[in-house]
Structure formats: C-alpha cells, structure tokens
N, C-alpha and C positions, 0 to 999 in steps of 0.2 A: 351543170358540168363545169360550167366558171367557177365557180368556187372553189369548187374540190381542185381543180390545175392551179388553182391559188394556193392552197391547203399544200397541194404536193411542189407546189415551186420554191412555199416557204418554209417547207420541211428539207428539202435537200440544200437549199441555200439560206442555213442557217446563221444569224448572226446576232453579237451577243447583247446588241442592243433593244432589243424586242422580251418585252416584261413577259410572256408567255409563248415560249416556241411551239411549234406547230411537230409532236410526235407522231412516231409511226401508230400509237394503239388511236392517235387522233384520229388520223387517216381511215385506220379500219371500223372506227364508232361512225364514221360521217358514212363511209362506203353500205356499212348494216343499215343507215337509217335509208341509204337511198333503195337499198334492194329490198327494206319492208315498205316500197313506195311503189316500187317496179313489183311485186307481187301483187300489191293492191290493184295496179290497173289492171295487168294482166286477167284476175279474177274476173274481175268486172268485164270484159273482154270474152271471158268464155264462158261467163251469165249470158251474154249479147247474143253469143254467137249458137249457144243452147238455145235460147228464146227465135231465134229465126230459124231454126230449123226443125223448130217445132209452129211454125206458123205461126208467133209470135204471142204463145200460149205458154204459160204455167206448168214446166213438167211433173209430171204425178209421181207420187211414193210407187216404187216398184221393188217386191223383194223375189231373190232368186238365191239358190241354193250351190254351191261350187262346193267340186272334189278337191282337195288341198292334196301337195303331191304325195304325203306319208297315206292317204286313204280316208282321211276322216271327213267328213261335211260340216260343211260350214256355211251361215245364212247370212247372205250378204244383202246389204236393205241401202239402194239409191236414195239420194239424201232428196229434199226438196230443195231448186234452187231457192235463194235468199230473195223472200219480199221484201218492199220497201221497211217492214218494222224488223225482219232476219239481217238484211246490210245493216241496221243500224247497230244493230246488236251487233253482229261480226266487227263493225268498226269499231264498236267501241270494245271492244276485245283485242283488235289488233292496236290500240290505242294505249291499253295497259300494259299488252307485253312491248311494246315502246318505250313505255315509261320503266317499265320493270328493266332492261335491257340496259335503260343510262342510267339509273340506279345502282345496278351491278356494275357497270363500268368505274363511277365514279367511287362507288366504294374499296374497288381494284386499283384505282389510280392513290388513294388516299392510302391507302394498306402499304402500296410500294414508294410512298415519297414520304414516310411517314421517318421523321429526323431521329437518328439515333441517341439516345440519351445525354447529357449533355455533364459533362464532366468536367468539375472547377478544378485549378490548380493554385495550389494556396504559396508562396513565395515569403517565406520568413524575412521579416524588413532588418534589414543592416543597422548594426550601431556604431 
C-alpha cells in the first residue's frame, strides 16, 4: 500500500521534471494487479476454510439439478476444491491472465501516445 500512496502522491503532484509521470490508467493497472492479488488470497482462504469444515478432508464432486426461474433444469456439478497439482494450474492461469492484462494495457498506452505524423515545412532560401 506504500507504493501505490507513492504512485497516487506522484500523480496529483505532478512536475515537469520527472522523465515518466505517474497517470491515472497507471494508478488503475497497479490497483488491477493488486486485486488479482487480493482475489488470490482470498480463494486460498475459502480452500482453507472449505477444508476445515469438512474435517479437513478433500471435498467430493457433487452434482444436483436446479429449476432456473423460466422452468427449465438445469445440472449443476460442485467443482473439486484445487489440489496441490489444480492451485498450480490455477496459478499459473491467473498468471497469464496477468500477463495478458499488461499486454493490453500497454498496447493501449502505445495506441494513445502514438505521435502524429510529422510534417516538414520547406522555406524557400532568399537571394
């Protein structure tokens, strides 16, 4: 969280001697990375908290059938929480769409700072 009050002190008190200012889309790429951070523990959190309220056991595939409100059924199938080789996989899932994420960004930052054509002007020399 120091950072980011860094990030946001040097965005509002900007000055022109800093080779790289601190933008608002800055602010919200830094903010996305930290709440794909704070989702991660979370999960892990209610892996934890699944696994103690199950005596601290592996919950099992469970499917069951629900009315959807238009009338039709529909078969809904509880996932298995994530073993140690499923977190890794998940992580490295949520690791791509990370990467995918500042990929987009900075292809957005590059698209809007992108210099308008550059246009000579030719000045006939005096005699």
């Amino acid at each position: 969280m120091q950072q980011f009050k860094g990030l946001c002190t040097n965005n509002i008190t900007q000055s022109e001697s800093v080779a790289f200012p601190t933008t608002n889309e800055d602010l919200q790429g830094f903010w996305d990375m930290v709440m794909l951070q704070v989702d991660q523990v979370d999960a892990l959190f209610k892996e934890i908290d699944a696994l103690k309220a199950n005596n601290w056991q592996e919950v099992k595939i469970e499917s069951q059938n629900k009315t959807n409100t238009n009338g039709k059924t529909r078969k809904v199938v509880n996932r298995i929480k994530p073993t140690s080789a499923a977190s890794e996989e998940a992580r490295k899932k949520r690791e791509a769409q990370r990467k995918q994420m500042i990929e987009e960004r900075r292809k957005a930052m590059k698209a809007q700072n992108k210099p308008l054509e550059s246009i000579e002007i030719f000045v006939p020399e005096s005699s």
